[in-house]
TISELO-387526 format. One line per 10 residues: their letters; for each residue x, y, z of C-alpha. Coordinates in steps of 0.2 Angstrom, whole numbers, m for minus. Layout:
N
A = X:Y:Z; ...
This chain:
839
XXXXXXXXXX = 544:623:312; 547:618:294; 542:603:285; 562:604:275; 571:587:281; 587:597:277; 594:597:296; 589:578:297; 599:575:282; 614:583:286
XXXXXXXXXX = 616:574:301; 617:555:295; 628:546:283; 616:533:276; 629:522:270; 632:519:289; 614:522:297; 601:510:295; 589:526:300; 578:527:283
XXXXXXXXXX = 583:544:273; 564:550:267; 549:541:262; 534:535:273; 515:536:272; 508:550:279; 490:545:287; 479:559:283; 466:565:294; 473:550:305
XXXXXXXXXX = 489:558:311; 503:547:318; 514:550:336; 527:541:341; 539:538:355; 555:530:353; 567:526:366; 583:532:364; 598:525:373; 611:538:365
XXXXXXXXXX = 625:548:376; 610:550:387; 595:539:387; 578:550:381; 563:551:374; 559:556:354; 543:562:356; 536:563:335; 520:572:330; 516:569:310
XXXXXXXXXX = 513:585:303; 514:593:284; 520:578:280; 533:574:291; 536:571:310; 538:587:321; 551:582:335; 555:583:354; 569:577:363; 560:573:381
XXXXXXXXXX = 575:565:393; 565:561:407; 550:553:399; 533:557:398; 524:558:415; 504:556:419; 507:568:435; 499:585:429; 514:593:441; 523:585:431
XXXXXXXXXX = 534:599:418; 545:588:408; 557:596:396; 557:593:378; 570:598:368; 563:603:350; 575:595:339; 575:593:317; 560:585:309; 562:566:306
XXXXXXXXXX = 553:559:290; 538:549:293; 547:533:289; 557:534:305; 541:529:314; 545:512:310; 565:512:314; 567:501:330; 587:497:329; 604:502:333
XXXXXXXXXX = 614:518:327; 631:511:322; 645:522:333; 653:539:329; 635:543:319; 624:555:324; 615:549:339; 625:533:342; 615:518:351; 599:507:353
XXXXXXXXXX = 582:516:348; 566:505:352; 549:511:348; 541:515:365; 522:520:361; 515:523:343; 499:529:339; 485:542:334; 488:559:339; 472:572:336
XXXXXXXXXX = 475:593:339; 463:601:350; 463:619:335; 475:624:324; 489:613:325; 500:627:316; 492:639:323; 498:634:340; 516:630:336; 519:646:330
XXXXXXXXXX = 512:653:347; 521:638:357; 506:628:365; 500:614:355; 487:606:364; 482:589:360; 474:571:362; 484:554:360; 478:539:358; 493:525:359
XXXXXXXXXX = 496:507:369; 505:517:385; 499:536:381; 480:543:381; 469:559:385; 475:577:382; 496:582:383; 500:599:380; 518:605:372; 523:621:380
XXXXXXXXXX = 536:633:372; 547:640:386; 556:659:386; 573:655:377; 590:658:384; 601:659:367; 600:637:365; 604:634:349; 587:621:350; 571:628:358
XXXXXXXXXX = 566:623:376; 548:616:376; 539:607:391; 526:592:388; 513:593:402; 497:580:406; 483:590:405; 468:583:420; 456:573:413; 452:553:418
XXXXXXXXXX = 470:549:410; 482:558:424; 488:550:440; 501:554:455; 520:552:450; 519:543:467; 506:531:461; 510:525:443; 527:529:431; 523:526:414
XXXXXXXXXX = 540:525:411; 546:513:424; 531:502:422; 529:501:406; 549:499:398; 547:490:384; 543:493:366; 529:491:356; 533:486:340; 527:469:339
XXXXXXXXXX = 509:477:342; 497:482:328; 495:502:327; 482:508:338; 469:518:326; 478:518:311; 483:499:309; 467:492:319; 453:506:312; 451:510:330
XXXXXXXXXX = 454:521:343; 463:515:360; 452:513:374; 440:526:366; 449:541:370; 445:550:353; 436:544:340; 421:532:337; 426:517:326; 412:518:311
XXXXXXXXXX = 401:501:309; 409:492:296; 395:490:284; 403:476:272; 403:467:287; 385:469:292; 378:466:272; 390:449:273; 381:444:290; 367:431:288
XXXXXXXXXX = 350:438:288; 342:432:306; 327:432:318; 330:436:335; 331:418:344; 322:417:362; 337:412:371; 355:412:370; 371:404:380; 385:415:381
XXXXXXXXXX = 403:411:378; 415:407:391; 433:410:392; 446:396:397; 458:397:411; 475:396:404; 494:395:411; 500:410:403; 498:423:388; 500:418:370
XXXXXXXXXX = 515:420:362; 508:431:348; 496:443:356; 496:455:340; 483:442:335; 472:444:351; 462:457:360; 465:459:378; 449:467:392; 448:469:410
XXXXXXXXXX = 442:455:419; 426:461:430; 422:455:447; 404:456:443; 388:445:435; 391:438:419; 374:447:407; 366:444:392; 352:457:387; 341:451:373
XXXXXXXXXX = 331:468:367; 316:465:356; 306:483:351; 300:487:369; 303:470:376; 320:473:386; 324:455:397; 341:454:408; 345:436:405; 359:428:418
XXXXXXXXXX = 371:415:412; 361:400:416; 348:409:407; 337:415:422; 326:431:420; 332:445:431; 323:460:422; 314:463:438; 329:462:448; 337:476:440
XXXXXXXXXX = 323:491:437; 337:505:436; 347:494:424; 332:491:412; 327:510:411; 343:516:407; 345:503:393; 326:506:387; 331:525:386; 348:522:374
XXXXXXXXXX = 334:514:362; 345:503:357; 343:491:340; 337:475:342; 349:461:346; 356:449:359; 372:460:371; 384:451:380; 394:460:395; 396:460:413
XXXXXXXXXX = 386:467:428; 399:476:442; 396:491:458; 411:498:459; 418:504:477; 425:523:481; 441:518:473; 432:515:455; 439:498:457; 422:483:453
XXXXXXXXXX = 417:476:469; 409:459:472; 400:460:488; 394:477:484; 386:469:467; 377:456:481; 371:470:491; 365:481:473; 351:468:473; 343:471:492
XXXXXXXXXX = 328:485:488; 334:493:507; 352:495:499; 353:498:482; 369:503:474; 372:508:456; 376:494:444; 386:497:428; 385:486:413; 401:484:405
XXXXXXXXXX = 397:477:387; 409:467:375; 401:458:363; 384:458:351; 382:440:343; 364:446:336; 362:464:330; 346:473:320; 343:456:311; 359:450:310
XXXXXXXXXX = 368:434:314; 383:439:320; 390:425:327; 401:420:311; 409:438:309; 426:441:316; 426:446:333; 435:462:331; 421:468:316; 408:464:332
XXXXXXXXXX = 415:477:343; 417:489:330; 397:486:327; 395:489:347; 407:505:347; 397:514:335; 380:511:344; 385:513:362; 396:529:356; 380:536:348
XXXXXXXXXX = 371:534:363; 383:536:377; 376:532:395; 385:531:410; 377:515:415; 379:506:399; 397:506:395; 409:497:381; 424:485:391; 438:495:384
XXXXXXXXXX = 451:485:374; 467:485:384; 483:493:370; 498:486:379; 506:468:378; 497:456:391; 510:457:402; 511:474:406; 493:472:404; 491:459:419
XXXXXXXXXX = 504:468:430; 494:483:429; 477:474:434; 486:464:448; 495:481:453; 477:489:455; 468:476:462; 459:468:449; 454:450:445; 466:448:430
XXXXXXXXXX = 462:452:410; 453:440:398; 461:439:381; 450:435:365; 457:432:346; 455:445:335; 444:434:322; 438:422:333; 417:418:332; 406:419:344
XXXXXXXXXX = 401:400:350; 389:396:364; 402:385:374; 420:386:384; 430:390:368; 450:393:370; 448:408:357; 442:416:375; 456:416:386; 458:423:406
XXXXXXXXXX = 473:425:414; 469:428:433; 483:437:446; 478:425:460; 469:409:463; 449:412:464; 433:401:459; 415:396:464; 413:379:475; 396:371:481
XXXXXXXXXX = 393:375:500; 390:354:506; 388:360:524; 398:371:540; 406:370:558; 397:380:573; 407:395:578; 417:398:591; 420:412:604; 409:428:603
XXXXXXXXXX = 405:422:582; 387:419:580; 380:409:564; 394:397:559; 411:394:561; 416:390:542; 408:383:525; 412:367:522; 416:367:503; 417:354:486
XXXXXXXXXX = 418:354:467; 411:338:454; 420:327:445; 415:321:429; 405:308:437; 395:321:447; 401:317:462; 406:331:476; 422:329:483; 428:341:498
XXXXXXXXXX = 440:353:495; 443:363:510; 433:375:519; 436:395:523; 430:402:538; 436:422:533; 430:437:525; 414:435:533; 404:449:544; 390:449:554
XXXXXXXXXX = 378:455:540; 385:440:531; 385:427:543; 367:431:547; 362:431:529; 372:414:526; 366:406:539; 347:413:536; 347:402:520; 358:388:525
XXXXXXXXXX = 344:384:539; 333:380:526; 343:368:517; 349:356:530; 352:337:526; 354:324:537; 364:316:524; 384:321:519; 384:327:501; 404:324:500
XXXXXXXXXX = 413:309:494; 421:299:509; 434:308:516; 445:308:530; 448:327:530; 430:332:534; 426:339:553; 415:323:560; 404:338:568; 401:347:555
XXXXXXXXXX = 380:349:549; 376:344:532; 365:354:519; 357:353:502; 371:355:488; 363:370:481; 372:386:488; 388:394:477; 400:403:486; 415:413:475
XXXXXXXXXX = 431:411:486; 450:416:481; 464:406:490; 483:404:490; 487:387:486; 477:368:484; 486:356:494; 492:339:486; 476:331:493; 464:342:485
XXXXXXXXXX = 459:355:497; 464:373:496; 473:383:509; 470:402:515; 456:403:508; 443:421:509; 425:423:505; 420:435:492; 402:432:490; 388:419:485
XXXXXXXXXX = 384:417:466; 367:419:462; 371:417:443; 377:399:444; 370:381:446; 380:370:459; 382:354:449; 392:364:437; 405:369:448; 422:360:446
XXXXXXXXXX = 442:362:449; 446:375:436; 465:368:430; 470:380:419; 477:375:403; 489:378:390; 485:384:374; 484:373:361; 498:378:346; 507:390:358
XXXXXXXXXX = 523:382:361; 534:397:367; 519:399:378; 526:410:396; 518:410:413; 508:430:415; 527:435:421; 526:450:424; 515:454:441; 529:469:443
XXXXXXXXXX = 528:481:458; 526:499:458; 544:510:457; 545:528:467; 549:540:454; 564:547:464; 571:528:460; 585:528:444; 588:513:437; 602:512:426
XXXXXXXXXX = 604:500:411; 585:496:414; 584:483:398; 601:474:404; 598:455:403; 602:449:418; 597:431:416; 598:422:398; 586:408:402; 570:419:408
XXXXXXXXXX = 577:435:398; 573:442:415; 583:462:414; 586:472:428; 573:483:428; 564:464:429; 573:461:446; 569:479:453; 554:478:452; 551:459:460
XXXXXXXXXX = 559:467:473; 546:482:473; 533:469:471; 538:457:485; 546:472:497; 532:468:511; 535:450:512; 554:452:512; 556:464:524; 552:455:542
XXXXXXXXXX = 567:442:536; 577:458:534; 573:472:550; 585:471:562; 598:458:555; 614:461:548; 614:458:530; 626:453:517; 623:456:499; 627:447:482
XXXXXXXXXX = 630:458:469; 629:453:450; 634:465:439; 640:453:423; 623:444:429; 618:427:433; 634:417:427; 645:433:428; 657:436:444; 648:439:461
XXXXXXXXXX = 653:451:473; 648:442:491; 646:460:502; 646:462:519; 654:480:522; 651:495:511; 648:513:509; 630:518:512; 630:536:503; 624:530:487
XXXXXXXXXX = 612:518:494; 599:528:502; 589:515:513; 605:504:518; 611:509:533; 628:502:543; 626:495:559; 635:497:576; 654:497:573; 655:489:590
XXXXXXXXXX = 645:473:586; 660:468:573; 674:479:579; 690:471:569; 678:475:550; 669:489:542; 651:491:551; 638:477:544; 624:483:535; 604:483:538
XXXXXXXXXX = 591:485:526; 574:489:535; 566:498:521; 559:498:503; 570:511:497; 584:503:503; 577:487:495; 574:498:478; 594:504:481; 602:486:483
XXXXXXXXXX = 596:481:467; 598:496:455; 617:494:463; 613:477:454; 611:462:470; 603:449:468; 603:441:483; 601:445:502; 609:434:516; 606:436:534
XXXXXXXXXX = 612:431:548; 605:423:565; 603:434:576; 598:450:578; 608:469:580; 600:471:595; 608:456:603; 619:452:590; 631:439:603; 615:430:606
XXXXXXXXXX = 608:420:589; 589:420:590; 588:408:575; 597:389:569; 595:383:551; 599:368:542; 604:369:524; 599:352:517; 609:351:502; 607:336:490
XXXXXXXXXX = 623:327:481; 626:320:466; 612:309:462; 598:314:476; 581:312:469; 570:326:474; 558:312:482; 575:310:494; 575:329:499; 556:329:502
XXXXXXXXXX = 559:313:513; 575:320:521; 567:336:526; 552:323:533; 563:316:545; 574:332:551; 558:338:555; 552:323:565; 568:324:575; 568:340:580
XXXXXXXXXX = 548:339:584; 556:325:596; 567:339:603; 553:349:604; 557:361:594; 550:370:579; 553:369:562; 550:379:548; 550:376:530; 555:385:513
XXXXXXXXXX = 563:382:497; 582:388:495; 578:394:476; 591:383:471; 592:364:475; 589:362:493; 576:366:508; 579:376:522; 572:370:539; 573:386:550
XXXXXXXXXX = 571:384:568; 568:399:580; 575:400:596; 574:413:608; 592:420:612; 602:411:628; 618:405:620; 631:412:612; 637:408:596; 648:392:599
XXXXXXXXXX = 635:384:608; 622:386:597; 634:382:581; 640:365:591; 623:362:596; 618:360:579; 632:351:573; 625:338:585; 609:337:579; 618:333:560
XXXXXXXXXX = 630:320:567; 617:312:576; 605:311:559; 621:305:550; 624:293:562; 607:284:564; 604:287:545; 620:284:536; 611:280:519; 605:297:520
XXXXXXXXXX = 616:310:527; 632:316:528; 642:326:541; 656:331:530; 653:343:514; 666:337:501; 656:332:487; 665:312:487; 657:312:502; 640:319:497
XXXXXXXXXX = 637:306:481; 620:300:483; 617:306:498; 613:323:508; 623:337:517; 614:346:532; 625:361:533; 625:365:551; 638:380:546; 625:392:544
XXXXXXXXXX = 624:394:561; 642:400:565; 646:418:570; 643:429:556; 637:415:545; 622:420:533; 606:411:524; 598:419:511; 583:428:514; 565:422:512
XXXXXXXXXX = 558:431:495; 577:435:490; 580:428:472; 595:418:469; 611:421:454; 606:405:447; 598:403:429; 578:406:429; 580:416:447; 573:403:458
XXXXXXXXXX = 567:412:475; 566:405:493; 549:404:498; 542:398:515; 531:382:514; 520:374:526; 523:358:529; 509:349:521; 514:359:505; 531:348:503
XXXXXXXXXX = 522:335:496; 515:343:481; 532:353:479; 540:352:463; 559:358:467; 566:370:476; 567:382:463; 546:381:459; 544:399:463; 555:412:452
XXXXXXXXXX = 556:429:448; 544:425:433; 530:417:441; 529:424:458; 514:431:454; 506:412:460; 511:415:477; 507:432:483; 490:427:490; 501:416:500
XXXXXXXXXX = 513:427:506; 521:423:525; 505:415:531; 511:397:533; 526:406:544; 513:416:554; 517:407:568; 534:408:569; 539:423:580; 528:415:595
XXXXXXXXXX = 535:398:592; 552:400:597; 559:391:610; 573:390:622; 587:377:620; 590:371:636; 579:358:635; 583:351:617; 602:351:624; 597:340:639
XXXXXXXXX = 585:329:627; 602:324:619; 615:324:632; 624:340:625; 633:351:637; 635:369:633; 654:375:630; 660:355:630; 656:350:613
């Protein structure tokens, strides 16, 4: 394992290459790693260890994996010089390994013993600390069989780093490269997420720190709600974002006090938490951090933080610390951020205790960041800027970016229940306005239990007003009890509704640690100076490691930069949702392999031996074609799109009765020069006319330019009937609303006005799917709506592949219904004179 770079040399014109011939800085005790991604003949990994001063090398083709099973082989190939740490770029053809390289991961790397030593014997052991790669790896020499480059194999050794192939691919999660991110260890004077070393104090920072007593009380810092991440987040530092108690602890000699956000002492309330910090013997100072009781998954849990504070059923609370404003007479509050946690590191690392912890700082880009919290059932992440002060307000240096819709409203008053409930039916719940009035905004009657209930209702009984707290509204239940506006509950939902209430909504728990009259709408914001601003993008779903995906980083979509691996894994994301639009009807796929603006490929036949998952249906349900095809599982989900569709139609009825639809649907596609006002009123009005028929209609967006009004059926006619039935219903709303609609499709006729394509419902016609993306610029998806959602609808395409994540607490509810509502026809056909095979 010589440090020559003879081999390296040899190999490379320079003339040609932009690969860098020697040089580089070697980083002494501080030694770098490297992985770049490497799409030559073959797409691999080159895995670098800096050694001797330069960078031992491994060719690994499948990737480093967390799964300690896991044996992946690692080819041992010529030292690179250190230099080639930074080559992210593209190997011209007909040069020695021709094609992109992009740097993966980059970091610190630390030998567990002789580093030397153990590559002479073949079995380096090892700790890495990098943005996608931590905890102990181990390089393994195998036995060689006469290859002209020796065989290694690079195993995850068990410690709290390694997970399940079948849980988490570090490789398929986490594709892109790393480049634009400051150096973990060696660039930022700090290890990532505290796997190895302790970042010293720095003590320039601490002699330039004003000199300070120790003030009495202190307000914390809060973080803003924004619209997405920032556009450079080199310049930020990125933390989980705890479902816990927001806690300042203000330590003082002997005098330890737990101070709550609103500046309530809760020392007492916590004896367990004030022992273990009066045993760390901290310095004095004011910490700042968050309380959380984590459940059996390790995951922090807000109702078990609730229940940590009832004597008869304590739990164990961990406080996660981030920040130190005032430290051993200090002021702190002026010096950057990033010198503050450095400060903290040191002392919490020199007295580690398992209930007082440091909130890791997250080493990837926020948007693999927020995927991975989403992914594992977190709140979301909260980004501070690296030099950022610490100020006792809402500041947009603090930023949090949250997977779903969640917040605090004051409790103005409840229902009674119904049925076998007992205590109340649902909280009746409101935010202020700037005026300090408490207007309504909805109420949530789930996520209760019987603990709960009686709890809520225990101290809701000693609040009762005769009085309504809430502005007038018309939306309130006139049977409703009033209270005191004093109780907080925290409540996550899917959506608020245009008039200002919010929908689906769950409870997670009542706040303790916050005054009523300061809860208002949270609107999150955009970030002031970030114009290339992005929604959080990239909620991404988890990939089975038996999935290849080829030509990952192929851009798919110029306008959202979307790539494939993008679109596979929406597809993993959203496979739950899709699938009930899918089981059991025939399905027609749109294959995009130039991408969106490329050639499609409208599919309904083809051969299912490379699409494990797709399966073809009964040759006898379509007997003059190929069989039709199914898709009724994720894996054959995951296959459609690595075979590169986009879109998923189906059809209106199921295999099972295929001569029998079970479904009509009403494309309403605009003209030239429809307002989208004029959609949202025409899709009013067809479902007006088919409520007169009495039949139901269901909404969602086309993910291009129109609505779909879907109405189920339950199956009696045959496909003639049901298409002419429809086409009766569209000539009757062209014919009493002229202005409006039109019968015919030809765009001269469709200028200003509204096609209802009744088409859709001919024999082996197709819609798209619900939750399929479209081949349209920005993948727009079709989502279903409720109806009182159309009014505060943007466009058809308001819900894409980008920002999904805003609708997954959503899901199919407002379509909960729709299995039980379908109805037959018969009665419809009569409503409107139409006779069955006479049309």
């Amino acid at each position: 394992m010589g440090a020559s770079l003879k081999t390296y040399k040899s190999k490379r014109n320079f003339a040609i290459t932009p690969e860098p011939a020697e040089g580089g800085e070697e980083g002494g005790e501080a030694r770098a790693f490297v992985i770049q991604k490497h799409w030559a003949s073959r797409l691999h990994y080159d895995f670098r260890l800096e050694l001797d001063g330069v960078m031992v090398s491994w060719a690994v083709p499948k990737g480093p994996s967390y799964d300690t099973h896991d044996k992946r082989m690692a080819v041992h190939v010529e030292d690179h010089p250190i230099s080639y740490n930074d080559f992210e770029g593209t190997i011209p053809p007909k040069q020695y390994g021709a094609g992109k390289v992009i740097i993966w991961d980059r970091g610190v790397w630390t030998p567990l013993g002789d580093p030397r030593k153990a590559l002479a014997e073949g079995n380096l052991k090892f700790e890495l600390a990098g943005h996608k790669m931590h905890g102990r790896w181990a390089l393994v020499r195998m036995k060689g069989k006469g290859e002209k480059q020796e065989p290694w194999l690079l195993i995850k050794e068990k410690d709290d780093y390694a997970r399940p192939a079948a849980e988490f691919s570090v490789v398929d999660e986490m594709p892109d490269s790393v480049k634009a991110l400051p150096s973990p260890g060696k660039d930022q004077g700090r290890q990532a997420r505290g796997a190895a070393h302790a970042v010293p104090a720095p003590k320039a920072a601490l002699s330039e720190a004003p000199a300070a007593g120790l003030p009495e009380t202190l307000s914390p810092q809060l973080a803003t709600l924004v619209d997405g991440p920032p556009s450079s987040p080199e310049d930020w530092l990125f933390e989980i974002k705890f479902d816990g108690y927001r806690l300042l602890t203000r330590i003082d000699g002997k005098d330890i006090r737990l101070i709550t956000r609103n500046g309530n002492d809760w020392t007492h309330r916590m004896p367990q938490l004030h022992a273990a910090i009066a045993k760390m013997k901290l310095p004095d100072g004011w910490y700042d951090g968050e309380i959380v009781v984590h459940d059996e998954n390790g995951r922090p849990d807000f109702g078990l933080l609730q229940n940590a504070f009832d004597e008869n059923n304590p739990a164990d609370i961990v406080y996660f610390v981030f920040d130190i404003p005032f430290h051993d007479g200090h002021d702190l509050r002026h010096t950057p951020l990033e010198q503050r946690r450095a400060i903290l590191q040191a002392l919490l690392d020199k007295k580690p205790s398992d209930t007082v912890r440091l909130s890791a700082a997250l080493d990837a880009g926020p948007q693999e960041m927020i995927a991975a919290a989403c992914s594992m059932g977190l709140e979301g992440i909260i980004g501070k800027r690296r030099d950022s002060i610490y100020t006792a307000r809402r500041s947009g240096s603090w930023i949090k970016l949250k997977c779903g819709q969640r917040q605090e409203f004051v409790i103005g008053g409840y229902t009674d229940p119904q049925g076998s409930r007992s205590g109340f039916g649902s909280l009746l719940l409101g935010t202020y306005d700037k005026d300090g009035r408490l207007h309504y905004a909805g109420n949530v009657g789930s996520g209760f239990n019987a603990g709960t209930l009686q709890d809520i209702k225990a101290k809701m009984d000693k609040l009762a007003a005769d009085k309504n707290p809430f502005a007038p509204s018309r939306e309130i239940d006139k049977k409703a009890h009033w209270l005191k506006p004093t109780l907080v509950a925290e409540v996550s939902f899917g959506e608020w509704t245009h008039s200002g209430s919010i929908r689906h909504a769950v409870f997670k728990g009542l706040r303790k640690d916050k005054k009523a009259d300061a809860i208002v709408r949270e609107v999150p914001a955009h970030l002031k100076g970030e114009t290339d601003m992005q929604t959080a993008s990239t909620v991404q779903g988890k990939l089975p490691a038996s999935l290849k995906v080829t030509n990952p980083d192929r851009v798919i979509d110029k306008e959202s930069g979307a790539t494939k691996i993008t679109l596979v894994r929406y597809y993993a994301l959203v496979g739950a949702l899709i699938l009930p639009h899918l089981k059991g009807r025939p399905v027609s796929l749109v294959r995009a392999p130039a991408g969106v603006g490329g050639e499609l490929f409208f599919q309904k036949h083809a051969e299912t031996n490379k699409l494990p998952g797709v399966k073809q249906l009964d040759p006898a349900l379509d007997p003059d074609h190929p069989p039709m095809l199914e898709i009724s599982s994720e894996q054959g989900l995951l296959s459609a799109a690595q075979w590169n569709v986009v879109e998923l139609h189906t059809q209106n009825a199921n295999a099972s009765s295929y001569e029998k639809p079970n479904r009509m649907v009403f494309d309403l596609d605009p003209g030239k020069g429809v307002s989208w006002t004029q959609m949202q009123e025409a899709a009013q009005l067809m479902h007006a006319f088919l409520d007169q028929l009495g039949l139901p209609a269901f909404l969602k967006t086309s993910g291009g330019k129109g609505l779909h009004v879907v109405v189920p059926v339950k199956p009696g006619y045959g496909w003639d009937d049901v298409k002419d039935f429809s086409q009766a219903i569209v000539a009757h709303m062209a014919e009493h609303l002229p202005e409006r609609f039109v019968l015919k499709s030809g765009p001269r006729n469709r200028v200003g006005k509204i096609f209802i394509d009744y088409l859709r419902n001919g024999r082996g016609a197709t819609t798209v799917a619900a939750w399929s993306a479209r081949s349209r610029p920005g993948l727009g998806i079709s989502v279903p709506l409720a109806w009182d959602e159309l009014d505060g609808l943007h466009g058809a395409d308001q819900w894409t592949v980008a920002n999904v994540h805003t609708r997954l607490d959503v899901g199919n509810a407002p379509w909960d219904d729709y299995a039980k509502s379908a109805k037959g026809l018969a009665a419809a056909m009569r409503a409107m004179g139409f006779k069955p095979g006479k049309a």
